[in-house]
MILUM-294413 format. One record per residue (C-alpha): residue in three letters; z, x, y; residue number from 1. Coordinates in nm, 3 decimals, decimal comma, always signed. Each point is the difference from the previous one (the first is absolute). Last residue first. Layout:
<sites>
+------+---------+---------+---------+-----+
! code !      pz !      px !      py ! pos !
+------+---------+---------+---------+-----+
!  ALA !       Z !       X !       Y ! NUM !
...
+------+---------+---------+---------+-----+
</sites>
This chain:
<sites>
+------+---------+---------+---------+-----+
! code !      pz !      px !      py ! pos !
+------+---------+---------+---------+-----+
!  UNK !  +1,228 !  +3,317 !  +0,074 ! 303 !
!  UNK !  +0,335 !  -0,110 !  +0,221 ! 302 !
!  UNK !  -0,230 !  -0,251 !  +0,132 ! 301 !
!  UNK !  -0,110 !  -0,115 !  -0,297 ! 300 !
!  UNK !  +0,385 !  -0,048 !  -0,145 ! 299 !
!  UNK !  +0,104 !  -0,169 !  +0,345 ! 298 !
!  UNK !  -0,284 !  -0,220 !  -0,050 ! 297 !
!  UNK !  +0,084 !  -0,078 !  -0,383 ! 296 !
!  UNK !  +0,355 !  -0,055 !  +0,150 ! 295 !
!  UNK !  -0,082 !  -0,283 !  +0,234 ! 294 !
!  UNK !  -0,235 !  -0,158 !  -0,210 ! 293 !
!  UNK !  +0,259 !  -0,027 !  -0,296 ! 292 !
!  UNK !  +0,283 !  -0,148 !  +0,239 ! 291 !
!  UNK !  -0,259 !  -0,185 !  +0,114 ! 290 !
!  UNK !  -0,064 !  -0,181 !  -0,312 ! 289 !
!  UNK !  +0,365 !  -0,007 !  -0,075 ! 288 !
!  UNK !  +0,040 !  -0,262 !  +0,272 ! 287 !
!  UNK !  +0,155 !  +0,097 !  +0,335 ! 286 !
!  UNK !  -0,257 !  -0,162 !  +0,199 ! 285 !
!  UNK !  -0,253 !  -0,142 !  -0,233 ! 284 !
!  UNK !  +0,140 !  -0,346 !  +0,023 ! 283 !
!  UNK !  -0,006 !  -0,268 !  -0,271 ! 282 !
!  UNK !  -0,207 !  +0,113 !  -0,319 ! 281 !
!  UNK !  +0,039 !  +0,255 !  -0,327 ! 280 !
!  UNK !  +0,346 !  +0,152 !  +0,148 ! 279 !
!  UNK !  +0,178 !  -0,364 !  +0,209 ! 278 !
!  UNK !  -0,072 !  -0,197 !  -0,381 ! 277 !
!  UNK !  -0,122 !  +0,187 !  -0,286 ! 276 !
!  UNK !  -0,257 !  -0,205 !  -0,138 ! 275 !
!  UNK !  +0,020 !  -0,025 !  -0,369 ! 274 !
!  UNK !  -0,229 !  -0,264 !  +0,056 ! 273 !
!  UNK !  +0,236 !  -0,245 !  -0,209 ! 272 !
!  UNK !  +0,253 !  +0,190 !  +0,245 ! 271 !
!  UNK !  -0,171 !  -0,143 !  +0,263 ! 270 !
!  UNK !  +0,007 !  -0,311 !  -0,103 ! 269 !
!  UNK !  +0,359 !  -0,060 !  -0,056 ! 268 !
!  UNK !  +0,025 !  +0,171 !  +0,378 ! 267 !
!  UNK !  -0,206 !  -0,261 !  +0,148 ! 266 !
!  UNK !  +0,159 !  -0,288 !  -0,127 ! 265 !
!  UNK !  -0,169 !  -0,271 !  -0,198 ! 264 !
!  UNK !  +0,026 !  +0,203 !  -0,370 ! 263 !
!  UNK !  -0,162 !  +0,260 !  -0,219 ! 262 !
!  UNK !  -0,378 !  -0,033 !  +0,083 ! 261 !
!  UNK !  -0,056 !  -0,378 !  -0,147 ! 260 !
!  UNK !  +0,221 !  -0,152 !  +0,185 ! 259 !
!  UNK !  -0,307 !  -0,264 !  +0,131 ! 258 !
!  UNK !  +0,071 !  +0,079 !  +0,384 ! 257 !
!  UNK !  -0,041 !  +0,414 !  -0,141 ! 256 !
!  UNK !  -0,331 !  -0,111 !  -0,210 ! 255 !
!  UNK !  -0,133 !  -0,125 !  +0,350 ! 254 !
!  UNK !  +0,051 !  +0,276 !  +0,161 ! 253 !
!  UNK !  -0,079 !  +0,229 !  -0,268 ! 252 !
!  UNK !  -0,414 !  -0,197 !  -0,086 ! 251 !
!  UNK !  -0,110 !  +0,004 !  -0,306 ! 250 !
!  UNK !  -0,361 !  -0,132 !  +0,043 ! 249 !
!  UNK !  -0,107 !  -0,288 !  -0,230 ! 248 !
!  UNK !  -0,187 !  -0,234 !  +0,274 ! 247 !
!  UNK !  -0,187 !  +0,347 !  +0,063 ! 246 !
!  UNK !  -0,219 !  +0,016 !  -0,270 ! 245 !
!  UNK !  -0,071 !  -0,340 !  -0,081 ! 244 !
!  UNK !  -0,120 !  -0,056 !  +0,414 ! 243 !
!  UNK !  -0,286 !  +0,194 !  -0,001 ! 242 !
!  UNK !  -0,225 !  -0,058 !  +0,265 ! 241 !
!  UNK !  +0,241 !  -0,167 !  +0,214 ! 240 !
!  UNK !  +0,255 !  +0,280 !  -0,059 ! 239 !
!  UNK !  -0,227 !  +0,242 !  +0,150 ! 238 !
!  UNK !  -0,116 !  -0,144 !  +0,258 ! 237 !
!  UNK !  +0,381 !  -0,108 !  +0,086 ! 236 !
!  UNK !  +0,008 !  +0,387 !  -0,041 ! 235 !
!  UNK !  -0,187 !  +0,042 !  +0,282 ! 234 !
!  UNK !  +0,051 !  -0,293 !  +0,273 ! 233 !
!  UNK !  +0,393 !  +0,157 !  -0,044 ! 232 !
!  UNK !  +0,336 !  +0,021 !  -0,117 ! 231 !
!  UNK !  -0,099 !  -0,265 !  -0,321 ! 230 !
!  UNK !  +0,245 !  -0,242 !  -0,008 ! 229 !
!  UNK !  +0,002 !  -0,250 !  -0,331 ! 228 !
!  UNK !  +0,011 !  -0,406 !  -0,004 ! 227 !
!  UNK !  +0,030 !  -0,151 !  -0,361 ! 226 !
!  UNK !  -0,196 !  -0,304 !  -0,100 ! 225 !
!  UNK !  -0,236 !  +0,200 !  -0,235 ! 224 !
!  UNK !  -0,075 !  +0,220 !  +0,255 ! 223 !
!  UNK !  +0,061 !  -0,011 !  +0,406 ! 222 !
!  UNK !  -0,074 !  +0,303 !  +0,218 ! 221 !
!  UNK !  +0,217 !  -0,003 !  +0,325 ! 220 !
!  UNK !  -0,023 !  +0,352 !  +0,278 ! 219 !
!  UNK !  +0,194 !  +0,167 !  +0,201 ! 218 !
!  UNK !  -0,050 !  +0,222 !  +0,286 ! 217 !
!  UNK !  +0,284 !  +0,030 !  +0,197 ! 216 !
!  UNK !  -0,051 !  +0,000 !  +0,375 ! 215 !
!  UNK !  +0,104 !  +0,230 !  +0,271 ! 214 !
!  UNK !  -0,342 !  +0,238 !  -0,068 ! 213 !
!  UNK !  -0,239 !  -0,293 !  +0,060 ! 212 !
!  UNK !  -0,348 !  +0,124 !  -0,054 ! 211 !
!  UNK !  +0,157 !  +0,197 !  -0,302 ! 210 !
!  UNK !  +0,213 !  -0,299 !  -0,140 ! 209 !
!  UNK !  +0,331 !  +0,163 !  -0,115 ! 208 !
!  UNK !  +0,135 !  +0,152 !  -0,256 ! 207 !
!  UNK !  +0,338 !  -0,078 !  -0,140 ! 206 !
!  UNK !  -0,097 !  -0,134 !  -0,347 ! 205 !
!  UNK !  +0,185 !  +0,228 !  -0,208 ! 204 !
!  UNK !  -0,256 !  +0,165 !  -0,230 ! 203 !
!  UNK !  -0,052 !  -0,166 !  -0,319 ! 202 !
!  UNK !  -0,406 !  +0,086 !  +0,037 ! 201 !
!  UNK !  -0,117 !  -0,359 !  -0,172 ! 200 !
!  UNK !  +0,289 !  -0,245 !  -0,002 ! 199 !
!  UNK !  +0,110 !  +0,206 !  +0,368 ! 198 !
!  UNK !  +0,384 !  +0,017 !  +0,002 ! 197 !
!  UNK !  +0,297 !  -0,228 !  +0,211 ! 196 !
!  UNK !  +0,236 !  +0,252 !  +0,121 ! 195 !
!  UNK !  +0,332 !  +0,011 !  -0,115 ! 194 !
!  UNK !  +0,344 !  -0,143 !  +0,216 ! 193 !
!  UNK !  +0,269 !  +0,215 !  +0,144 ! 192 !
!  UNK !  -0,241 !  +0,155 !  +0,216 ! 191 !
!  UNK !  +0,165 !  +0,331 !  +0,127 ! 190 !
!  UNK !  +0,061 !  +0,076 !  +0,370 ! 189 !
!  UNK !  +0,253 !  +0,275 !  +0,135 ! 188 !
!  UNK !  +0,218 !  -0,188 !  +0,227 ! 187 !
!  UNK !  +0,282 !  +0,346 !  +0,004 ! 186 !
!  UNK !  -0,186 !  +0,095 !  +0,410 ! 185 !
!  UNK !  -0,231 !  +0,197 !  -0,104 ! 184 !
!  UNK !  -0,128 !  -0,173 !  -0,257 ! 183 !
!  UNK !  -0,064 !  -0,272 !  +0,272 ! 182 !
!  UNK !  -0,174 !  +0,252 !  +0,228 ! 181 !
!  UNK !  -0,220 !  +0,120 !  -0,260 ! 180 !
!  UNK !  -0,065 !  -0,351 !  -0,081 ! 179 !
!  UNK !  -0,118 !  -0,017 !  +0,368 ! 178 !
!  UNK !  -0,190 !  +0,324 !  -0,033 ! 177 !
!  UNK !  -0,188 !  -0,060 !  -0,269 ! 176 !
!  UNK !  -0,138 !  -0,358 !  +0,147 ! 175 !
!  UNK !  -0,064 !  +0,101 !  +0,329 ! 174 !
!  UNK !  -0,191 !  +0,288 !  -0,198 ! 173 !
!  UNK !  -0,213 !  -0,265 !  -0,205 ! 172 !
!  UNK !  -0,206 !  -0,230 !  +0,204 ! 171 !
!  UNK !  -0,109 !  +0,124 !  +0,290 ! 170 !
!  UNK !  +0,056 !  +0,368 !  +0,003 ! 169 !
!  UNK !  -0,122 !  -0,006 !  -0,354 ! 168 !
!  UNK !  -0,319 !  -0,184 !  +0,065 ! 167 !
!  UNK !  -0,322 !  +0,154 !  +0,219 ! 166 !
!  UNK !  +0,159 !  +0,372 !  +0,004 ! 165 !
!  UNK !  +0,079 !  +0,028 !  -0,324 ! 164 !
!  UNK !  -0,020 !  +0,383 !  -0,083 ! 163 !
!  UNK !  +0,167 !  +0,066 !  +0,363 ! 162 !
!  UNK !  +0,253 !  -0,247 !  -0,030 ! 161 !
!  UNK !  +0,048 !  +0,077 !  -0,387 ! 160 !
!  UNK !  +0,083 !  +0,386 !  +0,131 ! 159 !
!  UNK !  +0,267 !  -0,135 !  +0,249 ! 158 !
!  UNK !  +0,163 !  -0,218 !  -0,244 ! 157 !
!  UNK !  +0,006 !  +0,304 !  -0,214 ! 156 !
!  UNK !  +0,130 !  +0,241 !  +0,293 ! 155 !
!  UNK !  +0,285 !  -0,272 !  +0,081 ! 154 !
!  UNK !  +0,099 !  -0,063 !  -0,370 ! 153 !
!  UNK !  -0,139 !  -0,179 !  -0,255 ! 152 !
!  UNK !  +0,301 !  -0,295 !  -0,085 ! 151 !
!  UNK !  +0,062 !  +0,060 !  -0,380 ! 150 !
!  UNK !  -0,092 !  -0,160 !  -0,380 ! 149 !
!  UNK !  +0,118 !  +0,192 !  -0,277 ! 148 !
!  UNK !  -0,170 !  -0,113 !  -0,354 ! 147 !
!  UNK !  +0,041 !  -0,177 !  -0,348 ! 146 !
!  UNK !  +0,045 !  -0,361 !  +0,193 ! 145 !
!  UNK !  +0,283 !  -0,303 !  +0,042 ! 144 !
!  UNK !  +0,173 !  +0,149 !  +0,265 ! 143 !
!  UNK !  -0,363 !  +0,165 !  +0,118 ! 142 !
!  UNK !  -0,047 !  -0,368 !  +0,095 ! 141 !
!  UNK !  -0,058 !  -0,054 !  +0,356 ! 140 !
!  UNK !  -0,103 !  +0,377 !  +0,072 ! 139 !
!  UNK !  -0,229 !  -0,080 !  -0,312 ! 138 !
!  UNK !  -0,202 !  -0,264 !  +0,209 ! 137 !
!  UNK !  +0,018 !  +0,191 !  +0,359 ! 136 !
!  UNK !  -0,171 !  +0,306 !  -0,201 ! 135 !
!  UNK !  -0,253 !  -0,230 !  -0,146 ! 134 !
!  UNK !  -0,062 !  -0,168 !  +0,367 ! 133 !
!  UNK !  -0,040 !  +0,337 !  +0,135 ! 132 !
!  UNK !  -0,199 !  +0,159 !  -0,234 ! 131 !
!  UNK !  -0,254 !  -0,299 !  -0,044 ! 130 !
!  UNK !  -0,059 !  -0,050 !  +0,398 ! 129 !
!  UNK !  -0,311 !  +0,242 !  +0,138 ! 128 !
!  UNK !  -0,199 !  -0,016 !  -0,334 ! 127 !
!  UNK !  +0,092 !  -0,347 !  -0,035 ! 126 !
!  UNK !  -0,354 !  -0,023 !  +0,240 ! 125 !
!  UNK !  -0,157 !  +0,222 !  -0,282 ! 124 !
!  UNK !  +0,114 !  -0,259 !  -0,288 ! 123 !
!  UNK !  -0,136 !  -0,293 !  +0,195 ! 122 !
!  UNK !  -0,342 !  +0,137 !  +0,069 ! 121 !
!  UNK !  -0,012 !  +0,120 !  -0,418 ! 120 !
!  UNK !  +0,111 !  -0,348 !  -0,066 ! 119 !
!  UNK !  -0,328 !  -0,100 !  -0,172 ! 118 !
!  UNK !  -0,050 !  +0,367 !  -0,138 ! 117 !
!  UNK !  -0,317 !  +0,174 !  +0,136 ! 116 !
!  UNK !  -0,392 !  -0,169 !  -0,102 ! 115 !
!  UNK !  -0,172 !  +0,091 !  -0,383 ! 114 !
!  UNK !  -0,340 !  -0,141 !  +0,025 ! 113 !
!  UNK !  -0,135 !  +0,307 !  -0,188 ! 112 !
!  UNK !  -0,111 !  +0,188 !  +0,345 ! 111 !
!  UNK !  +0,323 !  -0,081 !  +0,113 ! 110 !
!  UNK !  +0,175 !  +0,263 !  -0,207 ! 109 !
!  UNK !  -0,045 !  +0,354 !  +0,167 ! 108 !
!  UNK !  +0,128 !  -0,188 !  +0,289 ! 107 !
!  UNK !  +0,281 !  -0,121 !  -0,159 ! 106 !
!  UNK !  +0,073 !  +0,346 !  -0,089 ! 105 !
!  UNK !  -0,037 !  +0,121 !  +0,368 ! 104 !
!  UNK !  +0,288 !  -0,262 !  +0,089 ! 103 !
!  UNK !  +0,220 !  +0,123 !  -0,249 ! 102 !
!  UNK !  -0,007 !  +0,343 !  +0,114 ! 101 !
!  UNK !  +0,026 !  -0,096 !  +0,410 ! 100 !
!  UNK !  +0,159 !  -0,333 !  -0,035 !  99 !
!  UNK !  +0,187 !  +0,094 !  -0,299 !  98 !
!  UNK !  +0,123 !  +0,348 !  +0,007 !  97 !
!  UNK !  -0,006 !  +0,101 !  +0,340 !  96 !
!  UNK !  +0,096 !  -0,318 !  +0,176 !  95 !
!  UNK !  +0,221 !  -0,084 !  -0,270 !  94 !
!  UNK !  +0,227 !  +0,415 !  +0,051 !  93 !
!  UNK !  -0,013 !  -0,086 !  +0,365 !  92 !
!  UNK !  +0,160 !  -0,348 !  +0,027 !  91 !
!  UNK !  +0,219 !  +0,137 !  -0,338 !  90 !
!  UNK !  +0,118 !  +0,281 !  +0,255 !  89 !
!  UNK !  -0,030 !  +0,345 !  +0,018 !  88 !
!  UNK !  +0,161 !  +0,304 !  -0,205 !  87 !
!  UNK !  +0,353 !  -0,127 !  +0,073 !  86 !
!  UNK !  +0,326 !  +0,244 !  -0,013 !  85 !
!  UNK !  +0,266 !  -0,182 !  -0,139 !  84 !
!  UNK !  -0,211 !  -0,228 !  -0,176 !  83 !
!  UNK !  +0,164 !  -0,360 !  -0,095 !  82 !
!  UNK !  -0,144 !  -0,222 !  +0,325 !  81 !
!  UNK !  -0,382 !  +0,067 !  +0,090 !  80 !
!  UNK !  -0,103 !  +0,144 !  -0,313 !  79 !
!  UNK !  +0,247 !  -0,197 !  -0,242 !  78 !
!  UNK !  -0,044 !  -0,343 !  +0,169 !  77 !
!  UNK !  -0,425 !  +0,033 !  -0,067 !  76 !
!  UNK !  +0,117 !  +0,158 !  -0,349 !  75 !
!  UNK !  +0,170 !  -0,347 !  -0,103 !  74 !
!  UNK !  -0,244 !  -0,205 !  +0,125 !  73 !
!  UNK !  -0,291 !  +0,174 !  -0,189 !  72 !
!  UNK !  +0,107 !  -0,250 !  -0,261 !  71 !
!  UNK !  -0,162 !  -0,306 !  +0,195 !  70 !
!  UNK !  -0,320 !  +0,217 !  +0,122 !  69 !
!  UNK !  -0,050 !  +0,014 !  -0,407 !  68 !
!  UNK !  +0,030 !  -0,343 !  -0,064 !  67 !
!  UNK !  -0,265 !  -0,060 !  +0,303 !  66 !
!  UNK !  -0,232 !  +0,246 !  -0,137 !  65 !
!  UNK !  +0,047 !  -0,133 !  -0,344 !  64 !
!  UNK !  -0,100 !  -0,343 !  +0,158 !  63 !
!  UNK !  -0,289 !  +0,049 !  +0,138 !  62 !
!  UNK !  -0,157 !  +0,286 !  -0,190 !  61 !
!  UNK !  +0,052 !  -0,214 !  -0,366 !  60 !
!  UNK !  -0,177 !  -0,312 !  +0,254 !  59 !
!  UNK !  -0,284 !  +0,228 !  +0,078 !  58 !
!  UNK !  -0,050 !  +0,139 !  -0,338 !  57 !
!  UNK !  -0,034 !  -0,365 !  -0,107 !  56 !
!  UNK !  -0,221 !  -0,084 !  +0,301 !  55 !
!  UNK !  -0,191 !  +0,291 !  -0,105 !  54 !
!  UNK !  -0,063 !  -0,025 !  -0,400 !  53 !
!  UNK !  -0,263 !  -0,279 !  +0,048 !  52 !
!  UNK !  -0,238 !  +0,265 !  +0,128 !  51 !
!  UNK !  -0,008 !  +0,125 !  -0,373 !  50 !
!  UNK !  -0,089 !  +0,382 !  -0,050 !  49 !
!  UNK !  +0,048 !  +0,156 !  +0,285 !  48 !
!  UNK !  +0,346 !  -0,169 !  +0,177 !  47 !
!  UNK !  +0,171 !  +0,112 !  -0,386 !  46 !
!  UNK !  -0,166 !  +0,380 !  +0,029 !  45 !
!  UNK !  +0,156 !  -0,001 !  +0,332 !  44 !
!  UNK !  +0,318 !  -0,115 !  -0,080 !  43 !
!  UNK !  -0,003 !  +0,287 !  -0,279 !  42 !
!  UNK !  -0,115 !  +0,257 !  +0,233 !  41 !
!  UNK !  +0,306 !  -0,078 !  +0,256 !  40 !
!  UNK !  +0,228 !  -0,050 !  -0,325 !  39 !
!  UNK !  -0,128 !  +0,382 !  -0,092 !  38 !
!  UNK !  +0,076 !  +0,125 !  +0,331 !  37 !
!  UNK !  +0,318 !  -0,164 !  +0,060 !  36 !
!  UNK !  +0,155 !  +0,107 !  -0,333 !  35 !
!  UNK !  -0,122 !  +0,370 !  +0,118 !  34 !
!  UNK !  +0,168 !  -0,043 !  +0,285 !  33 !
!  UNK !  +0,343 !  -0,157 !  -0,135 !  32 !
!  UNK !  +0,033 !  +0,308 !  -0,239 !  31 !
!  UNK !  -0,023 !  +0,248 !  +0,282 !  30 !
!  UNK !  +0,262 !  -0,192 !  +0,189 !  29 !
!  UNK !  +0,270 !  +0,008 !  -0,276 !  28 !
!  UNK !  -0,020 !  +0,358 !  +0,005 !  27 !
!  UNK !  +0,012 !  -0,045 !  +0,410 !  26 !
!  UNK !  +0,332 !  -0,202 !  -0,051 !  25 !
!  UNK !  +0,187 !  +0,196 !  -0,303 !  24 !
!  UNK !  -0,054 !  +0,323 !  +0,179 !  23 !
!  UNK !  +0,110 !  -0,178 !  +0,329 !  22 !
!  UNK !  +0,319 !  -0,152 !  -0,134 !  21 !
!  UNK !  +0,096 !  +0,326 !  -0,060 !  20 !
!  UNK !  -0,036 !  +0,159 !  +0,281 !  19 !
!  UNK !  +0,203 !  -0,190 !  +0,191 !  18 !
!  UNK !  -0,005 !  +0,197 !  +0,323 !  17 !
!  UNK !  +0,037 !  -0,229 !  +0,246 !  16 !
!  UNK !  -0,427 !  -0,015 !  +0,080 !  15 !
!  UNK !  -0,081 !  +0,045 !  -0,345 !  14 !
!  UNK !  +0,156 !  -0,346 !  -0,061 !  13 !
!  UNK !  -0,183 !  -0,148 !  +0,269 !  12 !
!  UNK !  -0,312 !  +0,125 !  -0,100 !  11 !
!  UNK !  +0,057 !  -0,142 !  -0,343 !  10 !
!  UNK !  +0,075 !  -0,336 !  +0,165 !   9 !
!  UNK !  -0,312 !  +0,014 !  +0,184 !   8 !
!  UNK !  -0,195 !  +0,129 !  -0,258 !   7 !
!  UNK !  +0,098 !  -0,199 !  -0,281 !   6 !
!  UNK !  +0,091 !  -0,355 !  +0,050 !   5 !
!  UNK !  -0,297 !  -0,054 !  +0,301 !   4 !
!  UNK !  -0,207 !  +0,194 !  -0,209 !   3 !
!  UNK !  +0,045 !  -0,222 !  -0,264 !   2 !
!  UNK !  -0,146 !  -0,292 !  +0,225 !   1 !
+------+---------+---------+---------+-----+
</sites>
């Protein structure tokens, strides 16, 4: 899964000319191949020596895969959404670097009893829907979040038709261009409320059931007489399993109810963030990010 961090991200970078970020990325690369190498050898020398090592390397593969597919959210919405110019899409970018890489690994692995993540099927059908719904998440909230959120325009809507072909016609440009419309017209839309957060992941819980795209998924684990919401069939797994662990998780949203993170209202809290509020989040339009952008292309072109 660190290829699905580094390369496509770093590509991206590369791609818009942030140099930069792309010596830091592929340096950072190098390292995470030769820590996959050696923990590839080590797993194997485990799955060798003591056959009742594989259902526990199975069950570390399990859910670290699915913690892992959980944080990839944020570069799935960055590589269809943030980039200005777009190397490919996060559809593209899993099919190459999971199913295809991934999948040959696995193979490599069956022969020790070793079988693909549990949610691996359900991970590659989010595949088509995880940008979009992230995207539509922190276009609810980017009041209350360290980043721009922004209505793609026509030639990006176009481009996630033609990457999406199966889904984002369906489900997600009506929706885009209908709040477009509203912002349009002064009803820009901002949840006044806060989103309700994984116990396991902490992501807001605003995905949806993958073989029913217009339903939330949301699950009900129950511990010690206390009911907690795990986002989905995977990390319910893994709270289940280890329930001590993530009973205890510090979770904002629910530390902001508790006035815990500077006050009730939003903009006592995000000062406690030492959130700048309207040039750290709310729209990108006229923000001092672009204001930034806009002269760093004028300065390359000029060069």
């Amino acid at each position: 899964l660190t290829n699905l961090l580094f390369v496509p991200f770093m590509s991206g970078a590369a791609f818009n000319g942030d140099m930069a970020t792309v010596t830091f990325g592929f340096s950072a690369q190098s390292d995470e191949a030769r820590h996959m190498t050696l923990g590839l050898e080590v797993i194997k020398f485990m799955l060798e020596q003591d056959e009742r090592n594989i259902p526990i390397v199975q069950r570390w593969m399990d859910k670290w895969f699915w913690r892992g597919t959980r944080m990839l959210t944020l570069v799935a919405m960055m590589m269809d959404y943030m980039l200005p110019k777009r190397v490919m899409s996060w559809r593209e970018a899993w099919d190459i670097y999971f199913t295809e890489a991934g999948g040959a690994l696995f193979a490599d692995l069956a022969r020790y009893g070793i079988k693909p993540p549990k949610y691996a099927d359900i991970a590659t059908k989010e595949a088509e829907h995880l940008s979009h719904q992230a995207w539509h998440i922190f276009y609810n909230y980017t009041h209350a979040a360290a980043f721009h959120t922004w209505i793609p325009e026509k030639e990006e809507l176009d481009w996630l038709s033609e990457k999406y072909p199966n889904t984002f016609d369906k489900y997600y440009r009506p929706r885009l261009e209908y709040l477009d419309k509203e912002e349009k017209a002064g009803r820009r839309f901002y949840n006044d409320t806060l989103p309700m957060l994984c116990q396991v992941c902490q992501i807001p819980m605003g995905f949806t059931d993958m073989d029913d795209p217009t339903t939330i998924s949301f699950e009900v684990s129950e511990y010690n007489g206390d009911k907690y919401h795990p986002c989905s069939h995977g990390c319910k797994d893994i709270f289940d399993y280890e329930p001590e662990k993530y009973v205890q998780a510090w979770l904002p949203v629910h530390q902001i109810y508790q006035g815990n993170c500077g006050g009730a209202e939003v903009p006592d809290v995000l000062k406690w963030y030492n959130f700048n509020l309207g040039a750290d989040n709310m729209e990108y339009k006229g923000s001092p990010d672009q204001k930034l952008w806009d002269e760093w292309q004028d300065h390359r072109k000029k060069a």
